[in-house]
Structures are given as C-alpha cells and as structure tokens.
KOLNUMAR-450929 format. One record per residue: x, y, z of N, C-alpha, C in turn; residue number from 1. Coordinates in steps of 0.1 Angstrom, whole numbers. Example, Ala and Ser with C-alpha at 12.3 -4.5 7.8 and 13.67 -1.06 7.14 Angstrom:
2
+-------+-------+-------+-------+-------+-------+-------+-------+-------+-----+
:  n.px :  n.py :  n.pz : ca.px : ca.py : ca.pz :  c.px :  c.py :  c.pz : seq :
+-------+-------+-------+-------+-------+-------+-------+-------+-------+-----+
:   132 :   -57 :    78 :   123 :   -45 :    78 :   132 :   -33 :    78 :   1 :
:   128 :   -22 :    71 :   137 :   -11 :    71 :   129 :     0 :    79 :   2 :
+-------+-------+-------+-------+-------+-------+-------+-------+-------+-----+
//
This chain:
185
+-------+-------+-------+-------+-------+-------+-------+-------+-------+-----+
:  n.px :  n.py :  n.pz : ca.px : ca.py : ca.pz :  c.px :  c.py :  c.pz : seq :
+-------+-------+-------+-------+-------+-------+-------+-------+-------+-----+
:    35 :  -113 :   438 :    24 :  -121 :   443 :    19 :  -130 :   433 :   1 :
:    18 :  -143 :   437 :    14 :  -153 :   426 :    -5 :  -151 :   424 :   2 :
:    -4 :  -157 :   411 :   -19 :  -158 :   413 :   -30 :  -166 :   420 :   3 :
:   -38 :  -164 :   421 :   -50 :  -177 :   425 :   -51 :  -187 :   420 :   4 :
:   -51 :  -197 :   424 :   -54 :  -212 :   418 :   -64 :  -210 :   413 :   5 :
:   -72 :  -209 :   399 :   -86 :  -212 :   395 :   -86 :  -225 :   383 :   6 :
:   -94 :  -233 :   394 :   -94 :  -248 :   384 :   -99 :  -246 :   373 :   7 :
:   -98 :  -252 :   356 :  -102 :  -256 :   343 :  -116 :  -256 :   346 :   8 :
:  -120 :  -250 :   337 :  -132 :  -251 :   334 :  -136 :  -258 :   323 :   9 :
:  -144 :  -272 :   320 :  -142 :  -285 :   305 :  -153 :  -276 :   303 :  10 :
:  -154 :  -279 :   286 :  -164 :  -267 :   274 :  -170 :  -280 :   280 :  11 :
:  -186 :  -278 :   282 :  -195 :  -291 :   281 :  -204 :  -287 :   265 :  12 :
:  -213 :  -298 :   261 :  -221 :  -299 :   247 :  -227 :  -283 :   249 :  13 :
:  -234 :  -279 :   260 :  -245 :  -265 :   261 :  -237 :  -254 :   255 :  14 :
:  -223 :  -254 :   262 :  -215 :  -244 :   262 :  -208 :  -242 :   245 :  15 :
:  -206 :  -252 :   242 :  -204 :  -255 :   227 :  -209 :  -250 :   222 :  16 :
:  -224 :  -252 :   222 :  -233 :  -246 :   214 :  -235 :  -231 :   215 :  17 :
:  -233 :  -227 :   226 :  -232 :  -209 :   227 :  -220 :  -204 :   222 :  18 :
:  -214 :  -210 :   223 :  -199 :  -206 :   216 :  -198 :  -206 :   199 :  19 :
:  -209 :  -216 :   190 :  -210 :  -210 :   179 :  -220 :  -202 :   177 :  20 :
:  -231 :  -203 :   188 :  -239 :  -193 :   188 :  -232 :  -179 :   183 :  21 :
:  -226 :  -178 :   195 :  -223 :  -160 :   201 :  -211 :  -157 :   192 :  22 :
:  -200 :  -164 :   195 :  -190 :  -162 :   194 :  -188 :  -151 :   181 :  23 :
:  -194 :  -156 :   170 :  -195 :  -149 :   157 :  -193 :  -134 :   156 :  24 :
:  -204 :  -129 :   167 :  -214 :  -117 :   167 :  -212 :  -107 :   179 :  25 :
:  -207 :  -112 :   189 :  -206 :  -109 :   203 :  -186 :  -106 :   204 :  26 :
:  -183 :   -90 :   210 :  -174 :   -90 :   214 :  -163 :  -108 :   224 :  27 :
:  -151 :  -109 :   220 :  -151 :  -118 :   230 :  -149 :  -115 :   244 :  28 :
:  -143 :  -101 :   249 :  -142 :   -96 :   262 :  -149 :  -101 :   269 :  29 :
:  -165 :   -98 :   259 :  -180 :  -100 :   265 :  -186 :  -110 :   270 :  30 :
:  -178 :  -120 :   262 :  -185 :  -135 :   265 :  -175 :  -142 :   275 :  31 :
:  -162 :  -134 :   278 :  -153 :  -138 :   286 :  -158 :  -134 :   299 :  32 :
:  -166 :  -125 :   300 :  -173 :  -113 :   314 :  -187 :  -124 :   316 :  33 :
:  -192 :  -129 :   308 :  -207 :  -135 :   307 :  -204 :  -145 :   314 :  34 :
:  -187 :  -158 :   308 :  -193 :  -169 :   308 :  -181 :  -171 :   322 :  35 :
:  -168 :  -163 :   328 :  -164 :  -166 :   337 :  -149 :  -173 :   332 :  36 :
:  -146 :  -170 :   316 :  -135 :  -176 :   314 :  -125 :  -163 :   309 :  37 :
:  -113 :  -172 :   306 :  -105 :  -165 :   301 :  -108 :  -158 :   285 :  38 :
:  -105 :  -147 :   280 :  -108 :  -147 :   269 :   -97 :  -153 :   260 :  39 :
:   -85 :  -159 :   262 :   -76 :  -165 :   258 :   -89 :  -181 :   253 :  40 :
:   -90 :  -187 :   266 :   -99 :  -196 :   264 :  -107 :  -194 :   257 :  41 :
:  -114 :  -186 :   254 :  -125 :  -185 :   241 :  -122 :  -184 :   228 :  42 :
:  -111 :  -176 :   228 :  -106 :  -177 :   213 :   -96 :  -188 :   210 :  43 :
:   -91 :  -196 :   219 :   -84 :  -213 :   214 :   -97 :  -218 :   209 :  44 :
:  -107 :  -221 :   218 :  -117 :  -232 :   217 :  -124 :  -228 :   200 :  45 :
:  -127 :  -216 :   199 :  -135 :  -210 :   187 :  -119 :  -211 :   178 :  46 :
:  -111 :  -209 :   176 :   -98 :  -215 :   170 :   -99 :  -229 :   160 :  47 :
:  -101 :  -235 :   178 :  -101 :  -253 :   174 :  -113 :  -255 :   168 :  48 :
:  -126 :  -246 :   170 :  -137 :  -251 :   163 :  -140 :  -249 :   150 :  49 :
:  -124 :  -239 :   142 :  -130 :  -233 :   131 :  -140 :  -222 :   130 :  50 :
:  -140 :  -213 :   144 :  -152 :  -204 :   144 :  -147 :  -192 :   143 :  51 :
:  -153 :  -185 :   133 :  -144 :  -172 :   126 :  -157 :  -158 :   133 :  52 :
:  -149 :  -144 :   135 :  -155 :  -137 :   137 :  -164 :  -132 :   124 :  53 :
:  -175 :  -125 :   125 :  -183 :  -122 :   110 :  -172 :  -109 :   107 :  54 :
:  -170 :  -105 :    96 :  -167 :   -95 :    89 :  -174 :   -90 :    83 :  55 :
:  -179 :   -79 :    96 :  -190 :   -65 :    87 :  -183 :   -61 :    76 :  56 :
:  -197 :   -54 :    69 :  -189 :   -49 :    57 :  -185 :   -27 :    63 :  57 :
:  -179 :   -22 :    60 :  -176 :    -9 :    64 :  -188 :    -3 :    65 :  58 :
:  -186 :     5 :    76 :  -203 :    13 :    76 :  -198 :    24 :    61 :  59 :
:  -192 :    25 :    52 :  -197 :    35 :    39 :  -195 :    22 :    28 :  60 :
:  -195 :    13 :    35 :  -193 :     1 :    16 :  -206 :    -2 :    10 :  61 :
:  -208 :    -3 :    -1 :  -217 :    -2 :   -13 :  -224 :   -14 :   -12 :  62 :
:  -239 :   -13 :   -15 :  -245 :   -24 :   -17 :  -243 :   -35 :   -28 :  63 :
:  -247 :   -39 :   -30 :  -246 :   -52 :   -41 :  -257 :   -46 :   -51 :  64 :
:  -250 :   -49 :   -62 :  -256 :   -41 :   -74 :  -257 :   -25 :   -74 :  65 :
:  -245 :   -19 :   -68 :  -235 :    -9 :   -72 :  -226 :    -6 :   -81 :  66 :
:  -227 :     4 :   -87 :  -213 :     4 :   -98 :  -207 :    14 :   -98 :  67 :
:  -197 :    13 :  -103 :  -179 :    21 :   -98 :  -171 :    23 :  -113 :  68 :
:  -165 :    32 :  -117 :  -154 :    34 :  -124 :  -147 :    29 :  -120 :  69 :
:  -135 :    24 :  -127 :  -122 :    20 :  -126 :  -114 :    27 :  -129 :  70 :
:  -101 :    26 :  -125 :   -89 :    34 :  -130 :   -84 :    36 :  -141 :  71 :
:   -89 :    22 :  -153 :   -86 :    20 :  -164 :   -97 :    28 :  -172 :  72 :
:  -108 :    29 :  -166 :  -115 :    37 :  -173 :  -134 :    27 :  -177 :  73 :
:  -129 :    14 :  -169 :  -141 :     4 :  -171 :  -153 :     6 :  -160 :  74 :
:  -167 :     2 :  -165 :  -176 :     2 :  -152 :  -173 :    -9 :  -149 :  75 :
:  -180 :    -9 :  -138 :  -174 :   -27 :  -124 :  -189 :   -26 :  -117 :  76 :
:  -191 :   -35 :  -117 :  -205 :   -37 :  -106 :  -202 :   -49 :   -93 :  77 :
:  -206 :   -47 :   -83 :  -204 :   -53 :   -70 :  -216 :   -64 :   -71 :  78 :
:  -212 :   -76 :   -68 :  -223 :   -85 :   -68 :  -219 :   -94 :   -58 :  79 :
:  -206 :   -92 :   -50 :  -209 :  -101 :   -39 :  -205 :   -91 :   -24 :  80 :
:  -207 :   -99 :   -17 :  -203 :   -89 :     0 :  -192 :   -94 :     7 :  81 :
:  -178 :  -102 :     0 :  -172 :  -107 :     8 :  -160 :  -100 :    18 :  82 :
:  -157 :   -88 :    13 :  -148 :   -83 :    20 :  -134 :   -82 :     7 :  83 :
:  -131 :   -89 :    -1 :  -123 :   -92 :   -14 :  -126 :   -84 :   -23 :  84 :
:  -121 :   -71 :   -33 :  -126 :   -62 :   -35 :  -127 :   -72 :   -51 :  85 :
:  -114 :   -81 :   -49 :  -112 :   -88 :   -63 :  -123 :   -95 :   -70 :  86 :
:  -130 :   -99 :   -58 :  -139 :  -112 :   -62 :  -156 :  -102 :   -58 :  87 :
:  -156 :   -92 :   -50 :  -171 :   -86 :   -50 :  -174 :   -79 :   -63 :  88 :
:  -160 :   -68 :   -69 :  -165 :   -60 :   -81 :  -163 :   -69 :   -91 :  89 :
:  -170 :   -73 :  -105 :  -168 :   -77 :  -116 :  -169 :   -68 :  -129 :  90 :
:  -160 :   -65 :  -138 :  -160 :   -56 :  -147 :  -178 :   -62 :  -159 :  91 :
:  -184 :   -47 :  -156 :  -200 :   -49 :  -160 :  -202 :   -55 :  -175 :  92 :
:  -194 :   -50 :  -183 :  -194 :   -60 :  -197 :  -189 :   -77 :  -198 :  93 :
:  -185 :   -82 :  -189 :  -179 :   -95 :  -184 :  -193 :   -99 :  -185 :  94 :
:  -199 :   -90 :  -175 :  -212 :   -96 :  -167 :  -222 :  -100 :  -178 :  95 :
:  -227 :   -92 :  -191 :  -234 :   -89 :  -198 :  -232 :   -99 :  -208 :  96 :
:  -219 :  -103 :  -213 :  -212 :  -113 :  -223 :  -213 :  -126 :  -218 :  97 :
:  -213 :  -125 :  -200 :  -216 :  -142 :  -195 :  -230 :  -145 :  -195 :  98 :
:  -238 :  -132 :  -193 :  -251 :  -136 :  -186 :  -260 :  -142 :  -205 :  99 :
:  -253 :  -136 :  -216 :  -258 :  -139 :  -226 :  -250 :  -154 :  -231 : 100 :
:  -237 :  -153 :  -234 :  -233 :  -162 :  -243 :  -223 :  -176 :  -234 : 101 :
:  -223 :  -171 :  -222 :  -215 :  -177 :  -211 :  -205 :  -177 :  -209 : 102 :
:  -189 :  -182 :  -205 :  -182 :  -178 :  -202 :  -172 :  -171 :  -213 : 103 :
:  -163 :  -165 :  -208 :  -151 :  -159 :  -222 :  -144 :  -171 :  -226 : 104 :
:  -142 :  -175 :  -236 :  -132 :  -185 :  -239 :  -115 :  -179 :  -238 : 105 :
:  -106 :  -186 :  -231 :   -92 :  -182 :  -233 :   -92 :  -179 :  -245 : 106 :
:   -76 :  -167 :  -245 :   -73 :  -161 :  -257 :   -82 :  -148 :  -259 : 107 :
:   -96 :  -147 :  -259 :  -106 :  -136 :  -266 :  -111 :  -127 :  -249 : 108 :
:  -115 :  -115 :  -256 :  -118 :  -105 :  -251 :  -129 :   -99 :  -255 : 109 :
:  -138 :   -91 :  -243 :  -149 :   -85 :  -254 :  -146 :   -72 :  -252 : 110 :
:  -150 :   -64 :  -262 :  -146 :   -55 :  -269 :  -156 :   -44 :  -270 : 111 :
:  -160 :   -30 :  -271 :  -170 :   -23 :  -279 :  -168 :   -20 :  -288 : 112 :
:  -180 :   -26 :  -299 :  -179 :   -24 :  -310 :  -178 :    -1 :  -313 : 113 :
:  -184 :     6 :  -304 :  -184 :    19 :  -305 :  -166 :    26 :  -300 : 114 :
:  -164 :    15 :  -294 :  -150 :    25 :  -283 :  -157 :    28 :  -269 : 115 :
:  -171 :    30 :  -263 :  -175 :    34 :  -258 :  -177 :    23 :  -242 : 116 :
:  -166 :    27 :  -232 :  -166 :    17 :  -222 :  -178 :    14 :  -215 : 117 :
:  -188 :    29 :  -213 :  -197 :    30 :  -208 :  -213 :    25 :  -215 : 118 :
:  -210 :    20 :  -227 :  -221 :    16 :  -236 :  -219 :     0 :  -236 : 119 :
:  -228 :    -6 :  -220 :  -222 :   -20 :  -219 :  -236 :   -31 :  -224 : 120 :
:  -241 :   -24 :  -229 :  -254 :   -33 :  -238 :  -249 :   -46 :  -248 : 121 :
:  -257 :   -51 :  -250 :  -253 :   -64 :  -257 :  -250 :   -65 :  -274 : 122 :
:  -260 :   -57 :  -275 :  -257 :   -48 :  -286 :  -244 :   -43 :  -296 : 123 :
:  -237 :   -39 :  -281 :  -224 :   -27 :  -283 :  -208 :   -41 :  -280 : 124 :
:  -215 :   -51 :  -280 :  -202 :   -59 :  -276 :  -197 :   -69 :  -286 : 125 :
:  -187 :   -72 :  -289 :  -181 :   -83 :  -296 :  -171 :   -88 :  -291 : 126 :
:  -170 :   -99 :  -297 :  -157 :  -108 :  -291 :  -148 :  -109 :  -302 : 127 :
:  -135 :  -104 :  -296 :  -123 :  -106 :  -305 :  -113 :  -117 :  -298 : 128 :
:  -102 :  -117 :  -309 :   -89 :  -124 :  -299 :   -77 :  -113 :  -293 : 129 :
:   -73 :  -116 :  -285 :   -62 :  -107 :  -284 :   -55 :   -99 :  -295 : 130 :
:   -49 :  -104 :  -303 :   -40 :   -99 :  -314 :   -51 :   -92 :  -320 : 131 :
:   -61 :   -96 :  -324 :   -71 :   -85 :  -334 :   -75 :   -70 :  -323 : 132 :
:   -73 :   -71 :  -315 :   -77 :   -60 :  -305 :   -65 :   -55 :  -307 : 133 :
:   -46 :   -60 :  -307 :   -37 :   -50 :  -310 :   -38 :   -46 :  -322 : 134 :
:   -40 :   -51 :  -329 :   -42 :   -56 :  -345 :   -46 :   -35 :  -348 : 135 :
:   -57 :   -38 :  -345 :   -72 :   -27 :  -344 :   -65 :   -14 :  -334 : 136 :
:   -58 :   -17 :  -323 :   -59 :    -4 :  -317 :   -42 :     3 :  -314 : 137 :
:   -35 :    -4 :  -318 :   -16 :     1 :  -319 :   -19 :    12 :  -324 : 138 :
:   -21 :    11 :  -335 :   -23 :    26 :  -349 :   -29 :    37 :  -340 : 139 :
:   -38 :    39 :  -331 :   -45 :    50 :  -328 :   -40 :    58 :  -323 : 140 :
:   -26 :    54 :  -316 :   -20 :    64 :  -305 :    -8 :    71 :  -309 : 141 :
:   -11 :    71 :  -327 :    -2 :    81 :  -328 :   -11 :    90 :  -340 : 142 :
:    -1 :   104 :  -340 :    -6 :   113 :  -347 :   -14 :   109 :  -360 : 143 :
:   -22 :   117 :  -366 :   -24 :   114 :  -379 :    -9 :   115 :  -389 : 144 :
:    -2 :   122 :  -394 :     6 :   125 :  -403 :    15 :   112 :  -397 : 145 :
:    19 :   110 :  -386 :    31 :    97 :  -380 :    18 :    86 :  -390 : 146 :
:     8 :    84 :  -386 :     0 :    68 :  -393 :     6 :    70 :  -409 : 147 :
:     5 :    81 :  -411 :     7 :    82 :  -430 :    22 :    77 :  -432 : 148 :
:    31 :    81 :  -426 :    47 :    80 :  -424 :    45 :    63 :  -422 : 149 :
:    38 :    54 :  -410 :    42 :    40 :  -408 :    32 :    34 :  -417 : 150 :
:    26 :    43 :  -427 :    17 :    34 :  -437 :    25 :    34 :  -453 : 151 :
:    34 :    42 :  -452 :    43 :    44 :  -466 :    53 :    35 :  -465 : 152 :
:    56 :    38 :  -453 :    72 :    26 :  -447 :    67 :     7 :  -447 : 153 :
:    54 :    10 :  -444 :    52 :    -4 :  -444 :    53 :   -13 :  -458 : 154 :
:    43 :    -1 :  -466 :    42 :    -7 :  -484 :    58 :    -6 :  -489 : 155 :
:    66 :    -2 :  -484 :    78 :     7 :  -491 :    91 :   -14 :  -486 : 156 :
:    87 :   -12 :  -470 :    90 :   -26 :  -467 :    85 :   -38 :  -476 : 157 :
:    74 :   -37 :  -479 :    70 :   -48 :  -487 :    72 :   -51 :  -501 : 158 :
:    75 :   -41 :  -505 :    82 :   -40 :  -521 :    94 :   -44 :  -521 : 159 :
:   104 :   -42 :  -508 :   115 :   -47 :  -507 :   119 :   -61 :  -506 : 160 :
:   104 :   -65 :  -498 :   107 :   -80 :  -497 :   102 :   -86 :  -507 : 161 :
:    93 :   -80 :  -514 :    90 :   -85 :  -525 :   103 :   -93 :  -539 : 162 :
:   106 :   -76 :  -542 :   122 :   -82 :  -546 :   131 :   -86 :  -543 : 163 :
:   133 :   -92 :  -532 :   144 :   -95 :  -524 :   140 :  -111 :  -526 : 164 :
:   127 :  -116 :  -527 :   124 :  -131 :  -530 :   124 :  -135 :  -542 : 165 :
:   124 :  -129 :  -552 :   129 :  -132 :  -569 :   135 :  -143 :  -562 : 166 :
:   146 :  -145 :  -579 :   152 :  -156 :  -578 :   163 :  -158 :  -567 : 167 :
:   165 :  -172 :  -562 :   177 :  -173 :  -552 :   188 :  -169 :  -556 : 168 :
:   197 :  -162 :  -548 :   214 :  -160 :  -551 :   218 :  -171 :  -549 : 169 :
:   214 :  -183 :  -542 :   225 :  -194 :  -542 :   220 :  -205 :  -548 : 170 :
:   223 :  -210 :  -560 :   218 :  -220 :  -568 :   218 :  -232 :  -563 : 171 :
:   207 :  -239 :  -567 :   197 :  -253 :  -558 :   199 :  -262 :  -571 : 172 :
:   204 :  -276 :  -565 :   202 :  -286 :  -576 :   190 :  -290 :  -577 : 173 :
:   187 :  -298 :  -585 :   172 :  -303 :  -588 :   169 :  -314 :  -577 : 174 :
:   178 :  -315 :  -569 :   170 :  -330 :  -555 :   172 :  -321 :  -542 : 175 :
:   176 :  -303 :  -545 :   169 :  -295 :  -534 :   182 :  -295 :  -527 : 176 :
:   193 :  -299 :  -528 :   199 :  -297 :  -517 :   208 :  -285 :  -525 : 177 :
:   213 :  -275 :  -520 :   224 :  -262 :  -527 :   234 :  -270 :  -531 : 178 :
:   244 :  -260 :  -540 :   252 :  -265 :  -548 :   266 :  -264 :  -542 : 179 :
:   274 :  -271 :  -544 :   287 :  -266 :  -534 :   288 :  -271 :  -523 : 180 :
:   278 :  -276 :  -515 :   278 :  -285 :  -505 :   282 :  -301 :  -508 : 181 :
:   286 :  -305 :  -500 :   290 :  -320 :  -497 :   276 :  -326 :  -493 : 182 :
:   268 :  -339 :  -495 :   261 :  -345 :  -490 :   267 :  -357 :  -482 : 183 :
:   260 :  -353 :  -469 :   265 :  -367 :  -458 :   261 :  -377 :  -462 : 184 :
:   268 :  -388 :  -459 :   271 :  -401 :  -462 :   264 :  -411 :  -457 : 185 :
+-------+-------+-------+-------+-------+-------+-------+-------+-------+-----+
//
C-alpha cells in the first residue's frame, strides 16, 4: 500500500526561530509530534542550521572545581564542563605555576621541590628542564648498594678516559694535518 501524498511543509522565519529555540533541549520525536513534521525533517533543517543537541553532563560527573587522582599518581582539577575529559581536568600544579608565573615554557617542567605530588603550593614548586629532572631522578630506582656499584664504575670510567687522552698515538704535524697522509691538491 503506497503512502499518502502529504505536501512539503517550507520552514517559514517563526518556525526557524523555534527550531533554535527548542531544538537544543527538547527530544526531537517531540517536536516532530508538536510541529506535524517529519523527524527526519527536523534534524536536516537543525543539520543545515548548525544546531547541535546540548550535551548534559552525566547525572554522577563532578562539578567544576573538583579534584581527582591520576593514574600517574598527580592531582587534576576540573575547571571546565565540556564533555572532553582532556581539556575539563587540568593537572593542579600546571594550574598553580600558570596562575603565578604564566605559562610553562617548552623544554621545562615543574617539579616538587619535596617529591611530594600532593603538596601543590607555590612554595613546593620549581621549574626544571627535562634533562635535569632525568639528571636528578634515574639514580633513584635502584638499590642503594647497585648506586655505589654505578658510582665506582663511573669514576673508574673516567680515569680511563682520562688516560686514554694523554698524548696522541698518531703523530700531527705542526699545520695540523696527521703525518702519513697525502694532502689534496
């Protein structure tokens, strides 16, 4: 059985307007039942107009100015509502280093001066560069007796190179170029 002929309905200016009205907030079944269209038709038109449904936040998601552990072990505070978990939580010592000294400069990192992730006072923070953060924390993650072992082998290394830079084995003339070679033409 074919369907019924039902002529086009044109969006007129009124209709427009309820359509960014509602559309947002209002199931569209609903406004499809209200206004006598298709609900196909309501969501092209709101489509073409750029009109996005709102995105509640979860009925258990956290207010703004909330804070959370991380997996890494950092606090994070929520300062925006967008639905992006990337861009709402910001790690809380970021926050404290911008709100004083402004942004981080590439390369550097801030740091607690204690070790202490949870001690995010302004106080407790410094700015290093990368390398001085490995610099500072490689050594920690091994035993005490292993640090003594990579601290004897280091000095033990350097004595080696020490002697090892004495005089050259391969004799240098006085205009620098080694001896035994041909000079290009």
């Amino acid at each position: 059985m074919a369907r019924p002929y039902r002529p086009r309905k044109r969006w007129t200016p009124a209709d427009l307007e309820r359509l960014v009205a509602r559309y947002p907030f209002v199931p569209t079944p609903t406004l499809a039942a209200e206004w006598g269209r298709p609900a196909a038709s309501i969501r092209s038109k709101a489509e073409e107009l750029r009109i996005r449904k709102n995105r509640l936040p979860a009925p258990n998601a956290l207010p703004i100015g909330s804070e959370r552990v991380t997996n890494g072990g950092y606090l994070t505070r929520k300062v925006s509502n967008t639905g992006n978990w990337r861009t709402d939580w910001v790690i809380a010592h970021h926050l404290v280093w911008t709100a004083a000294h402004g942004p981080i400069p590439d390369g550097f990192v801030v740091t607690f001066k204690d070790g202490n992730r949870f001690n995010v006072g302004l106080e407790n923070l410094e700015l290093s560069t990368s390398s001085e953060v490995f610099k500072r924390h490689w050594f920690e993650k091994y035993p005490p007796e292993l640090r003594d072992v990579i601290r004897l082998h280091a000095q033990l290394k350097r004595k080696v190179d020490e002697h090892d830079s004495g005089p050259s084995a391969t004799p240098v003339s006085s205009d620098g170029v080694t001896e035994g070679r041909q000079r290009p033409c």
